[in-house]
C-alpha positions in Angstrom: 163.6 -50.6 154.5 163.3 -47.0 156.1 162.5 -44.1 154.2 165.6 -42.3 153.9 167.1 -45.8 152.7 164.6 -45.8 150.1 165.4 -42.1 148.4 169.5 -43.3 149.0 168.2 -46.1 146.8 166.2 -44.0 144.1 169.6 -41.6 143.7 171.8 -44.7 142.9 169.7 -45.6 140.8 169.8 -42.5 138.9 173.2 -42.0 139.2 174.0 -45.2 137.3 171.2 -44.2 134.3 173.1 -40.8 134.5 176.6 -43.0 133.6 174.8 -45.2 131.4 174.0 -42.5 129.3 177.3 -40.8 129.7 179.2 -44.1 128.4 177.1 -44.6 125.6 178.1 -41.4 124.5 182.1 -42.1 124.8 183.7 -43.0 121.4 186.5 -45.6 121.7 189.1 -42.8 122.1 187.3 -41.6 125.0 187.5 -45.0 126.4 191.0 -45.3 126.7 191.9 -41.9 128.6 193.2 -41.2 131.5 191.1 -41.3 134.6 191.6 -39.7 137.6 192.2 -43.0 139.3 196.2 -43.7 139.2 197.0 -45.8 136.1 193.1 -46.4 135.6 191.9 -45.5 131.7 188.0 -45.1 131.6 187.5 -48.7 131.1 189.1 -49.4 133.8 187.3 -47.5 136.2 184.2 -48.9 134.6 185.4 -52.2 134.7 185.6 -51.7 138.6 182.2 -49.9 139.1 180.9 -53.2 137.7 183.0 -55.9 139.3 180.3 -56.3 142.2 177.5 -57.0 139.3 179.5 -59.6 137.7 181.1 -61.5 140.5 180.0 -64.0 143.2 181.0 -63.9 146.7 183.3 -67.1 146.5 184.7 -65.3 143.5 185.3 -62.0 145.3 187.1 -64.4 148.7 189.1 -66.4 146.2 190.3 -63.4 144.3 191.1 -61.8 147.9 193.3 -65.0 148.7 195.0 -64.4 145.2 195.8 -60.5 146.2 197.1 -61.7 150.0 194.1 -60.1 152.2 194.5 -56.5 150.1 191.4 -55.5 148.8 193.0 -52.4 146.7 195.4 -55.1 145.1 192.7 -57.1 144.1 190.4 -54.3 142.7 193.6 -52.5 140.6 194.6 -56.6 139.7 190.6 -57.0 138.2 189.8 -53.8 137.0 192.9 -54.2 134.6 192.5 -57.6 133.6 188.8 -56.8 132.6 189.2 -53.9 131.1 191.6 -55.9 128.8 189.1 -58.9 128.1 186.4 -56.8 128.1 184.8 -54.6 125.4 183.7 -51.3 125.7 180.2 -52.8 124.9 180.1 -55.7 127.4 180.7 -53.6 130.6 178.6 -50.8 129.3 175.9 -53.3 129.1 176.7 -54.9 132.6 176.2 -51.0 134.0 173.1 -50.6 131.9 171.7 -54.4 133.0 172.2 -54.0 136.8 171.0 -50.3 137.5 168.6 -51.7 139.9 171.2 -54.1 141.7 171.6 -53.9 145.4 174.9 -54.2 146.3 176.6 -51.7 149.1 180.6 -52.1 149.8 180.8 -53.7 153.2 179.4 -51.8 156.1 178.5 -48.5 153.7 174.9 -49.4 153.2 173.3 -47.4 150.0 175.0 -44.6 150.8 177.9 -46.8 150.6 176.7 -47.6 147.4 175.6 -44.1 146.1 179.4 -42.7 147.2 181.2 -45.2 144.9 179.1 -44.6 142.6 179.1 -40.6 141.8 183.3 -40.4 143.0 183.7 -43.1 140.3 181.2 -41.4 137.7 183.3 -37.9 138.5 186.8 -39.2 138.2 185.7 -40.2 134.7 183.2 -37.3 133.4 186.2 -34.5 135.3 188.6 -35.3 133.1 186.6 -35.0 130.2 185.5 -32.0 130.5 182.0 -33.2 131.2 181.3 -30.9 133.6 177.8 -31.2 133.6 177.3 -34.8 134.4 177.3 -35.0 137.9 174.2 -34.1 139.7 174.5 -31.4 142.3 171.9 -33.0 144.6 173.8 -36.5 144.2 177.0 -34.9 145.0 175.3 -32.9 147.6 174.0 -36.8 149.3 177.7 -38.1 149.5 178.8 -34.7 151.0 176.3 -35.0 153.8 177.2 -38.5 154.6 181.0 -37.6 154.9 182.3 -38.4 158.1 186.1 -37.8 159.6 187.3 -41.4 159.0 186.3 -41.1 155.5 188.3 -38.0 155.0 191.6 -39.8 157.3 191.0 -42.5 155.3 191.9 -40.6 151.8 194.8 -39.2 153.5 193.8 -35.5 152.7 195.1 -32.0 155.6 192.0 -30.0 155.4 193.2 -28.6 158.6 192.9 -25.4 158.9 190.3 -24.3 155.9 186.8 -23.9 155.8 185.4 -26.1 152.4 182.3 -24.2 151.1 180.4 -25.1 147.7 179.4 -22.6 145.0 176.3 -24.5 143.9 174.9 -26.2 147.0 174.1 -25.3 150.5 177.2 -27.1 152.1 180.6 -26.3 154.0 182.8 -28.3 155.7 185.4 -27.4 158.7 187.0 -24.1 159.5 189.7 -21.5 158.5 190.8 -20.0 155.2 187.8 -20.7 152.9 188.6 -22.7 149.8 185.1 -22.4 147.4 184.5 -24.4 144.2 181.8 -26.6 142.7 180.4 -29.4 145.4 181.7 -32.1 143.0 185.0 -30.7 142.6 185.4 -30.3 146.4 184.5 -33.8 146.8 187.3 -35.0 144.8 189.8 -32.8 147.1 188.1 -34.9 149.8 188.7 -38.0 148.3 192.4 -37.5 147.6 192.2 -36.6 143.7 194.3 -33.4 142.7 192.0 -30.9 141.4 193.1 -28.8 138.0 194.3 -24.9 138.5 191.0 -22.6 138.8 188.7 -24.8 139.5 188.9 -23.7 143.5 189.1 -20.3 144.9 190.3 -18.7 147.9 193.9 -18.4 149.8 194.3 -21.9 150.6 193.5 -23.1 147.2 196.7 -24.1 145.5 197.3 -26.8 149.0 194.7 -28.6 146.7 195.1 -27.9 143.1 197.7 -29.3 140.2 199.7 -26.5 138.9 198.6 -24.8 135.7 
């Protein structure tokens, strides 16, 4: 495994001891509230993080067949159903019991892996108000690895602005400058509406929920 595949590996790892500890923390109200997935609680994102822990690969194909060839039906179809049948204590554990697992998405590699990882962990810690449990460096890892079809693929007109984080060394394209934390300028990246003053600059409010 090369080098840089090796420290990829290291910071998933750490990421998920960083959620570990952050679920064990949750009471069962925190559980249950909104994520900043569409119509995902907590559970149900964590339900989804875990999926690739607690399923086979004829499980995953049979389940595709099931959801007609869509793999976003099947993950909203499972991450629901789970979350239902699951405790708050069982998928906890399956995070906590696989921190050292090996699975990448298909054709993402561990960074694959480490960007699935920290979005999920951020569209659950955000809206929280757990500011402080992403890590900057982490974020700062997915950021680097950003490439245009990832940012088509989310949908998102960054035309015309100039991204630039307040906490690490990283900007992104050019224009009116939009600044906020690196995590929260992710999220705008990945599609996810990000809450009134958390970004600054002209083009901000192209990005943000009203207040």
């Amino acid at each position: 495994m090369a080098e840089m595949d090796i420290g990829i590996r290291a910071a998933v790892a750490a990421e998920r001891r960083a959620q570990v500890a952050l679920y064990s923390s949750l009471s069962e109200q925190d559980w249950d509230r909104p994520s900043l997935c569409a119509g995902w609680r907590v559970r149900e994102v964590l339900a989804h993080i875990t999926m690739p822990f607690r399923y086979s690969l004829p499980r995953v194909a049979w389940e595709m067949v099931k959801a007609r060839g869509s793999f976003d039906r099947l993950a909203d179809r499972r991450a629901r159903i789970d979350a239902q049948v699951l405790s708050s204590a069982q998928l906890w554990e399956s995070l906590r019991d696989n921190i050292e697992h090996p699975w990448s998405p298909p054709g993402g590699g561990p960074l694959g892996a480490l960007s699935h990882d920290v979005i999920h962990g951020l569209d659950v810690s955000t809206p929280l108000g757990l500011d402080d449990a992403a890590s900057p460096e982490r974020v700062g890892m997915v950021l680097a690895g950003l490439r245009p079809k990832n940012v088509a693929f989310f949908g998102v007109d960054v035309g015309g602005v100039e991204l630039r984080a307040t906490d690490i060394a990283w900007s992104h394209g050019s224009g009116e400058p939009v600044q906020g934390r690196a995590q929260d300028l992710l999220l705008l990246l990945c599609g996810r509406r990000i809450a009134a003053g958390r970004l600054e600059g002209p083009a901000a409010d192209r990005f943000t929920t009203a207040a």
